[in-house]
ZAMARGU-4260 file (C-alpha; in steps of 0.2 Angstrom, whole numbers, plus 5000, padded with zeros to 4 digits):
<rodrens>
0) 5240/5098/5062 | 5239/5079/5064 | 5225/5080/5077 | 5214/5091/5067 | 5216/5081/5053
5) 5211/5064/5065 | 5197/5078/5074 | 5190/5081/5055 | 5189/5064/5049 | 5181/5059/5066
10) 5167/5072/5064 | 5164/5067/5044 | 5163/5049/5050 | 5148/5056/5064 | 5141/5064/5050
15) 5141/5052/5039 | 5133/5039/5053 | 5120/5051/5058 | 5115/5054/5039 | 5113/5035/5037
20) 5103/5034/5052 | 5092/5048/5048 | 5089/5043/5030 | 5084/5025/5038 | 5073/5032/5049
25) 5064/5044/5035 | 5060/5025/5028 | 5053/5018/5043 | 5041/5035/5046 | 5034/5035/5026
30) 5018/5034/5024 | 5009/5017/5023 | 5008/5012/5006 | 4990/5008/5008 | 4986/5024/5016
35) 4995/5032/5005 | 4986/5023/4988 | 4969/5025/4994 | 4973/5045/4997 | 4963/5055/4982
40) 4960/5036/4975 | 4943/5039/4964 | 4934/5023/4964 | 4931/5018/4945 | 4919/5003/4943
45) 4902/4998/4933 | 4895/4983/4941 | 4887/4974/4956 | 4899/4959/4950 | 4912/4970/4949
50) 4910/4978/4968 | 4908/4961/4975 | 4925/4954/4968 | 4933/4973/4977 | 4925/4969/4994
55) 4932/4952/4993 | 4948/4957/4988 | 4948/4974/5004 | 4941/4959/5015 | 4958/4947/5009
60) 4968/4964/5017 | 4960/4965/5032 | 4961/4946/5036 | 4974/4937/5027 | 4992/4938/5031
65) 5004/4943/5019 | 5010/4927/5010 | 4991/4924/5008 | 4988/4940/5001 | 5002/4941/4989
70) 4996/4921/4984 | 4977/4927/4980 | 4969/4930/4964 | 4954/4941/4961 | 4942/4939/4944
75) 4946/4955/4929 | 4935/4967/4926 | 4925/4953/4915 | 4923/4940/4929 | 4936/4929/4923
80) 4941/4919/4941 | 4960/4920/4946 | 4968/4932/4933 | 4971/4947/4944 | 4983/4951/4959
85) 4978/4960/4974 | 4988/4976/4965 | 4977/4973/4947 | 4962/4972/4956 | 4966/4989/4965
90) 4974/4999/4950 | 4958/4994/4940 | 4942/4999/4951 | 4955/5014/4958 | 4958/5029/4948
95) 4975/5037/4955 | 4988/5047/4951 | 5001/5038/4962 | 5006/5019/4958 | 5003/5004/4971
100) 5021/4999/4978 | 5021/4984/4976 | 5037/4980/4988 | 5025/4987/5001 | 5007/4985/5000
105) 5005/4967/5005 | 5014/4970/5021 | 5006/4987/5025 | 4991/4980/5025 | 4992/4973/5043
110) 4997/4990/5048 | 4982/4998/5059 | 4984/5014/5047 | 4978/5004/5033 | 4965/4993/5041
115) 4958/5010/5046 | 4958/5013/5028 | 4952/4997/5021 | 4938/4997/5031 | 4931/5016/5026
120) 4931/5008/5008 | 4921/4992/5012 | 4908/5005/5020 | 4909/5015/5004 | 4905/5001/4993
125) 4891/4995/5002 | 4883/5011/5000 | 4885/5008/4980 | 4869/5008/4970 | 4866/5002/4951
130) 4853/5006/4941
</rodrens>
């Protein structure tokens, strides 16, 4: 009886190791945040001004590091210099369903997956024409 108690507690203590390490690894394999902002993101934006400030701030992604990133400040949607973050900037030209994740996105943004991204929106913009 006492070794099938110890044999029990030994397998729910594997059990419980191996559920920890399978939720940790769930967390590594999510999607990147960027990829994941920019899926079914509908661009929402008025002016050449407007598109200009957005490439700047894609561009930021691509080159700068994090710190940097998170550090940077992007004109409003009225050209006002330095009074959006990198996540305003891309919840106001961006419609979309799913909120940026802030803990995340300035990080995944050296991720290849996101560059990947980034880039197929630069090429997007620059197709943009204004009456």
């Amino acid at each position: 009886m006492k070794s099938l108690k110890s044999g029990l507690k030994l397998a729910l203590a594997l059990f419980m190791v191996f559920c920890l390490m399978t939720e940790c690894h769930a967390r590594q394999a999510e999607e990147n945040s960027v990829v994941s902002f920019f899926d079914g993101a509908e661009l929402q934006i008025e002016t050449p001004d407007q598109v200009q400030e957005l490439q700047r701030a894609l561009q930021d992604m691509l080159e700068l590091p994090e710190d940097e990133l998170r550090e940077r400040r992007y004109a409003d949607y009225q050209m006002n210099e330095g009074k959006w973050t990198l996540a305003e900037i891309l919840s106001a030209y961006f419609l979309q369903e799913k909120p940026i994740d802030l803990d995340r996105i300035y990080s995944d943004a050296s991720e290849n997956a996101a560059k990947t991204v980034i880039k197929e929106r630069l090429e997007a913009l620059k197709s943009l024409e204004f009456d």
